[in-house]
KOLLUMZA-134591 format. One record per residue (C-alpha): residue number from 1; chain; x, y, z; residue in three letters. Coordinates in pm, 1 decimal, padded with zeros to 6 digits. Example, Ala and Ser with C-alpha at 12.3 -4.5 7.8 and 13.67 -1.06 7.14 Angstrom:
BEGIN
    i  ch      east     north        up   aa
    1   A   01230.0  -00450.0   00780.0  ala
    2   A   01367.0  -00106.0   00714.0  ser
This chain:
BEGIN
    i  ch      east     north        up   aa
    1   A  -01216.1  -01964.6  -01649.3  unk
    2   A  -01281.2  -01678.3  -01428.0  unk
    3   A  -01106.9  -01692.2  -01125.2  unk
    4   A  -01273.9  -01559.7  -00720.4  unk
    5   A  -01180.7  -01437.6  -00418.1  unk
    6   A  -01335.7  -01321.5  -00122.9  unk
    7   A  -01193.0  -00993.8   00142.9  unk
    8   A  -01380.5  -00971.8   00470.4  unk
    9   A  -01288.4  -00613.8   00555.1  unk
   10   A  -01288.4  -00599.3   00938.4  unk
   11   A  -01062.8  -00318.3   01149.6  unk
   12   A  -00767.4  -00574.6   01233.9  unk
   13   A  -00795.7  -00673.6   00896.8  unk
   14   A  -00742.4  -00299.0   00730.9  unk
   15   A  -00475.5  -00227.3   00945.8  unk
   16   A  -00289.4  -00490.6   00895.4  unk
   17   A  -00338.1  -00389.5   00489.8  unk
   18   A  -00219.1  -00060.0   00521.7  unk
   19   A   00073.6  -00099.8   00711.7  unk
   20   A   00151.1  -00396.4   00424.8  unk
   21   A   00055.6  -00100.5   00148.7  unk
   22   A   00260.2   00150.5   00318.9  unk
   23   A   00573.6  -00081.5   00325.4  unk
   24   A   00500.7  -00171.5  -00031.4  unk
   25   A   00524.7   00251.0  -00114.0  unk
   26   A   00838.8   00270.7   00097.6  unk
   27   A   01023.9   00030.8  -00062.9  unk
   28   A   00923.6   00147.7  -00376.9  unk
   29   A   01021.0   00488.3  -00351.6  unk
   30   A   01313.1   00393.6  -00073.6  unk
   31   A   01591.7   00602.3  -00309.3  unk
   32   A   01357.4   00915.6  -00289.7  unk
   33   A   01289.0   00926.7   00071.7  unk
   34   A   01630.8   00806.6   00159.2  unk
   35   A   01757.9   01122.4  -00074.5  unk
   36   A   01468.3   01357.5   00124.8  unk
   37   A   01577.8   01244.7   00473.6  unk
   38   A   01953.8   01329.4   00407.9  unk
   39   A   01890.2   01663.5   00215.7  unk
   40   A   01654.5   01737.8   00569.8  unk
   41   A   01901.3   01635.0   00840.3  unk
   42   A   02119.9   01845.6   00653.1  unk
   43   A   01993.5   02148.2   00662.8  unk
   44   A   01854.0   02124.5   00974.4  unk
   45   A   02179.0   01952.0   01193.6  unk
   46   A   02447.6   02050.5   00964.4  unk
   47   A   02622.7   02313.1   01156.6  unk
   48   A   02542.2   02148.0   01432.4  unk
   49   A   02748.8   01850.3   01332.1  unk
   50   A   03008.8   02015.3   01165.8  unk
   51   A   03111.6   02206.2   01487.1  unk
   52   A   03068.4   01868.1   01676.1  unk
   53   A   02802.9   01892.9   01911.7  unk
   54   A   02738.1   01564.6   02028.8  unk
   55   A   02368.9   01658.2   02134.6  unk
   56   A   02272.0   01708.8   01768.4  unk
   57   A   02460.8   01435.4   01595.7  unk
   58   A   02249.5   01179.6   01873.4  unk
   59   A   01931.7   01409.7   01755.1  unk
   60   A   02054.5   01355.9   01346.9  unk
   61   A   02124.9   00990.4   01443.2  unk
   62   A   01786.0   00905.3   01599.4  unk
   63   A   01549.8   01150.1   01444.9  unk
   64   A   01492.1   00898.0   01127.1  unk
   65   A   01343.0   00644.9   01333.0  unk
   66   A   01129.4   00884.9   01564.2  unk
   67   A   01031.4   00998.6   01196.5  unk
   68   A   00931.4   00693.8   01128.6  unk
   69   A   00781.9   00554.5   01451.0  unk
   70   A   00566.6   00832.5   01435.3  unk
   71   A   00486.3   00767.2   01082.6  unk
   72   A   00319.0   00441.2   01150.1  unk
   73   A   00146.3   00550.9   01504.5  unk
   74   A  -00047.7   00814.1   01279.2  unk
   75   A  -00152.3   00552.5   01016.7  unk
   76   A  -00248.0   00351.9   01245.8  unk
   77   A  -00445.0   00598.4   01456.5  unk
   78   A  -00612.1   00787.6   01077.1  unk
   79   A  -00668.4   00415.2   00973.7  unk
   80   A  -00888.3   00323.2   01288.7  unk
   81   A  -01027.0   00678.2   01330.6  unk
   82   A  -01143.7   00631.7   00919.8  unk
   83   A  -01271.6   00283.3   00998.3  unk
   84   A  -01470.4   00441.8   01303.4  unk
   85   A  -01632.5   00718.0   01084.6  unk
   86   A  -01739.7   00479.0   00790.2  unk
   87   A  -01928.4   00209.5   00953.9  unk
   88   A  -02110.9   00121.0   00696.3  unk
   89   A  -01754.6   00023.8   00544.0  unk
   90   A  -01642.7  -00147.3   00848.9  unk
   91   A  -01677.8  -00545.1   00847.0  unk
   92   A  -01779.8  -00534.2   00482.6  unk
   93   A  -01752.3  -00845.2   00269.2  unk
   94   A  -01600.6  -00775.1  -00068.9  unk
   95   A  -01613.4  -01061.2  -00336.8  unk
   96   A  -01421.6  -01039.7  -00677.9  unk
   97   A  -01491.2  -01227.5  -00968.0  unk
   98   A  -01122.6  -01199.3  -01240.2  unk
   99   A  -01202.2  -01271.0  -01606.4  unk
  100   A  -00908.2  -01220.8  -01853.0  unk
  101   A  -01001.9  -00884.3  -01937.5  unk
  102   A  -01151.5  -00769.8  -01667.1  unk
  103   A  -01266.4  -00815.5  -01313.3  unk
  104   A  -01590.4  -00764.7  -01115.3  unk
  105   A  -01605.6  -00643.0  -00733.7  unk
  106   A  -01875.0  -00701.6  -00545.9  unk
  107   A  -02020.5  -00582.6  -00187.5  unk
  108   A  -02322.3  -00469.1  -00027.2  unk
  109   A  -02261.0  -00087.7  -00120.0  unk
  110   A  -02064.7  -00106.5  -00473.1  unk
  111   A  -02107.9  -00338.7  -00783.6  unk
  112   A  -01847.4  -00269.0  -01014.4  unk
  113   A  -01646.8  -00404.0  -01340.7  unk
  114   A  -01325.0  -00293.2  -01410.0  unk
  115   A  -01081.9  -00339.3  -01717.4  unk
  116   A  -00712.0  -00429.5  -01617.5  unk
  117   A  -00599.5  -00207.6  -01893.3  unk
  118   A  -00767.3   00075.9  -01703.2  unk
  119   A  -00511.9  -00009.5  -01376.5  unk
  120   A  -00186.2   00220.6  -01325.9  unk
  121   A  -00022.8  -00091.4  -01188.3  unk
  122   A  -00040.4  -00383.9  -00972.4  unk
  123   A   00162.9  -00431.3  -00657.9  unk
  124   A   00255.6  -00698.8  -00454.8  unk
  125   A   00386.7  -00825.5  -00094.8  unk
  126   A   00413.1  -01168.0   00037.5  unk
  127   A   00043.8  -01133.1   00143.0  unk
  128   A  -00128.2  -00902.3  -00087.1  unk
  129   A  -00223.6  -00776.3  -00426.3  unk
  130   A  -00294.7  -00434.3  -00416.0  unk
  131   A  -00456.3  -00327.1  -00751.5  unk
  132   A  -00415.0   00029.9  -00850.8  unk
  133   A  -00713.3   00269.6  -00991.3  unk
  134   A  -00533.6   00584.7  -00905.6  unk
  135   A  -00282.3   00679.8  -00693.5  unk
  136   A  -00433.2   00711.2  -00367.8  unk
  137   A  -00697.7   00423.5  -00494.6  unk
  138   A  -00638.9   00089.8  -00423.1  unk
  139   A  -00804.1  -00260.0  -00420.6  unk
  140   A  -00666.2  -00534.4  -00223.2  unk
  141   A  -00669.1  -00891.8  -00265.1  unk
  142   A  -00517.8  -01104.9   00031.6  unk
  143   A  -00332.2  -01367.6  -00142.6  unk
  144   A  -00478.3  -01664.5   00199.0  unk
  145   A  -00797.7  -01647.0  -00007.0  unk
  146   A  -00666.8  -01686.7  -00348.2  unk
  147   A  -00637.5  -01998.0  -00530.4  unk
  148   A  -00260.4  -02056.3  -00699.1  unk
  149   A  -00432.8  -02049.5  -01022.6  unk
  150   A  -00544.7  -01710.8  -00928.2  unk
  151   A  -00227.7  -01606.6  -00740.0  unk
  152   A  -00032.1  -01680.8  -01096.2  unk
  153   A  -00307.6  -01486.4  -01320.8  unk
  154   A  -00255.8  -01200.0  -01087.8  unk
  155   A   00101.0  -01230.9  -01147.5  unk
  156   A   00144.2  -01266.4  -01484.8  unk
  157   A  -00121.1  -00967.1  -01514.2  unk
  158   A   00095.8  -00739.7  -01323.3  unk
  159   A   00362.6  -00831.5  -01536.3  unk
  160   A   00183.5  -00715.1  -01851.8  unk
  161   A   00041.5  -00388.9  -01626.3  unk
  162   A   00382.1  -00286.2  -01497.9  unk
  163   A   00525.0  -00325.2  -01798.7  unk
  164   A   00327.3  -00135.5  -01985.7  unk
  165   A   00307.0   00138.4  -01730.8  unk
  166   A   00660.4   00156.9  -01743.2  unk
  167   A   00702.6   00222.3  -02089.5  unk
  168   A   00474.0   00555.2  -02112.4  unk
């Protein structure tokens, strides 16, 4: 029964995960930083836009998106700067081997088994599973390599993980 994957970790490949993971957080948390963002333009261009002044209701109109522009340039510039630093990392070949309880991940610098119930959560976007250890931990499994027997273990695990996380 156990089910296997493969994730060739090259720098096009990373990037493309972590602006998938970051969109994943945002619209997760979208209330929060939507509630952050107005509480911020407030107090920053609220006079300014009470009295009218056209220069900073353009700046309180269009500073969101610079925000967030900006955002994305840095991850992508941390992301390849990261990549650059850990060669060793770069171009790596993880394999994963999913049993019902538990699931093994394999590459050429870690060997590791890992319990689901030990996961805070499983997340998902039309092209990824991103399994998560902790919050700034994650392990990714791009769903192109999966079978659809996998794809609906995965599933029906994050279910059960979710779930459960949201109870405690």
């Amino acid at each position: 029964m156990p089910f296997e994957t493969d994730l060739s970790c090259e720098l096009k490949g990373i990037k493309k995960i972590n602006r998938a993971r970051v969109l994943v957080m945002l619209k997760s948390n979208w209330l929060f930083i939507l509630l952050m963002l107005i509480v911020i333009l407030a107090i920053v261009y609220g006079p300014g836009i009470i009295e009218g002044d056209k220069g900073t209701i353009f700046t309180a109109v269009t500073a969101p998106f610079v925000i967030l522009v900006a955002f994305f340039i840095a991850i992508e510039m941390s992301t390849k700067m990261v990549f650059n630093k850990n060669k060793a990392a770069g171009n790596m070949h993880i394999h994963y081997t999913f049993y019902e309880d538990e699931f093994q991940m394999d590459s050429a610098l870690v060997k590791n088994t890992i319990r689901f119930d030990a996961l805070r959560g499983i997340d998902e976007d039309r092209n990824y599973f991103f399994l998560k250890l902790a919050p700034s931990k994650v392990l990714v499994v791009e769903k192109q390599n999966c079978s659809t027997e996998l794809i609906s273990f995965l599933k029906k695990k994050a279910e059960s993980i979710n779930s459960r996380s949201k109870r405690k």
